[in-house]
N, C-alpha and C positions, 0 to 999 in steps of 0.2 A: 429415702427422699421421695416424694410424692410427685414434685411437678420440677421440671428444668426450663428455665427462661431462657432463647435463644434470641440475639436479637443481629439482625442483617447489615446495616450499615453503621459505620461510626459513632455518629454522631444518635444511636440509639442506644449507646453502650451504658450510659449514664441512667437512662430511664429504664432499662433492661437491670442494671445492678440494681435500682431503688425499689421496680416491682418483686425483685426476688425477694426483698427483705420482707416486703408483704407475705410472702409463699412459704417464707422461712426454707430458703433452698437455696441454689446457687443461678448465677447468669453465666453464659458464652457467646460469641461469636456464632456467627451458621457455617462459619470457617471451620471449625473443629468436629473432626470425625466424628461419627456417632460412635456411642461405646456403651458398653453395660453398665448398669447402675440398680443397686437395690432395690425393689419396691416403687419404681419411675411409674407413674400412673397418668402423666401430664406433659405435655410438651407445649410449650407457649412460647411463639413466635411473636417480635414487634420487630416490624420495620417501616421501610418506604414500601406501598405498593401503588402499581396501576396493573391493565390489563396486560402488558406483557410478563410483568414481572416482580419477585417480593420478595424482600429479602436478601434483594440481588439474586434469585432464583428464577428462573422459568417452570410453566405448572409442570412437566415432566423433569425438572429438577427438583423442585420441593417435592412433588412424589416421589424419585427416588428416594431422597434425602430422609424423609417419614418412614419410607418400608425398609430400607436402613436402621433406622432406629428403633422401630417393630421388632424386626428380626432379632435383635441383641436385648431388645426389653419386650418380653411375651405380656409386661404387666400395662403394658400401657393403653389407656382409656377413652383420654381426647386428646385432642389436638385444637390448640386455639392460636389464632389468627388476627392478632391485634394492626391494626392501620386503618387508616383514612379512607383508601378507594378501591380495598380488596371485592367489593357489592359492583362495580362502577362496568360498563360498558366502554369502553374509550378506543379513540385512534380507528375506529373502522373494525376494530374485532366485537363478534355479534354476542360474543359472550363476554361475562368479567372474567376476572383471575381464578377466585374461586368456582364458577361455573367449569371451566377451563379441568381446574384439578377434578375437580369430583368426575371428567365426564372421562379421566385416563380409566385403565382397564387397572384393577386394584394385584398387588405381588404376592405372589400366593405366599402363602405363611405370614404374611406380615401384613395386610389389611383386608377385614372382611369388604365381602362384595354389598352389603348396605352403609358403611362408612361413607360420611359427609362433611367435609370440612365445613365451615362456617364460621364467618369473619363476625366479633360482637354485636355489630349492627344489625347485623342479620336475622339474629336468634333474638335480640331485643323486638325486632321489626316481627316476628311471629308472635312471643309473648303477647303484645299489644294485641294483636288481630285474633287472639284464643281468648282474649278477655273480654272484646265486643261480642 
């Protein structure tokens, strides 16, 4: 299996099952342990996000939750970050969600110390700017 589609609340379960089928792989809940899996190169998250929270996770929860899944898959690559306001500033915190996770101190064995989440906006939003 190349990539596991994880997706956070409910009412994403439906769009988390339909992207798997793109991925030709499986969906779960961010409720379920992490575990080992063959050849996992990909972890792709969809949920609700703002600046506190995604997935129903906080950034030292979803970084747990990542160096968790690291630990038991030494194969794994990226990590993608599909929602709406994972880029966003909000509520009086000076950073986003993602700013937030990236700025945690990484677990050793299970995320290099230059790993960078980033939400698709994001890396779309560089794209552009390396093309001007």
């Amino acid at each position: 299996m190349s990539a596991l589609v994880i997706w956070g609340e409910w009412d994403h379960e439906k769009r988390a099952r339909a992207l798997a089928t793109t991925y030709s792989t499986t969906a779960q809940p961010a409720s379920t342990k992490p575990s080992k899996i063959k050849n996992l190169a990909s972890l792709v998250f969809w949920g609700h996000g703002d600046a506190q929270h995604f997935c129903e996770l906080t950034p030292k929860e979803f970084n747990d939750y990542v160096a968790d899944w690291k630990k038991l898959n030494g194969t794994i690559q990226t990590v993608e970050m599909l929602t709406c306001n994972a880029r966003h500033r909000q509520y009086g915190y000076p950073d986003s969600y993602t700013e937030q996770v990236n700025k945690l101190p990484s677990k050793k064995n299970a995320t290099s110390s230059s790993r960078r989440f980033r939400s698709r906006s994001q890396a779309a939003s560089r794209r552009r700017r390396s093309r001007s």
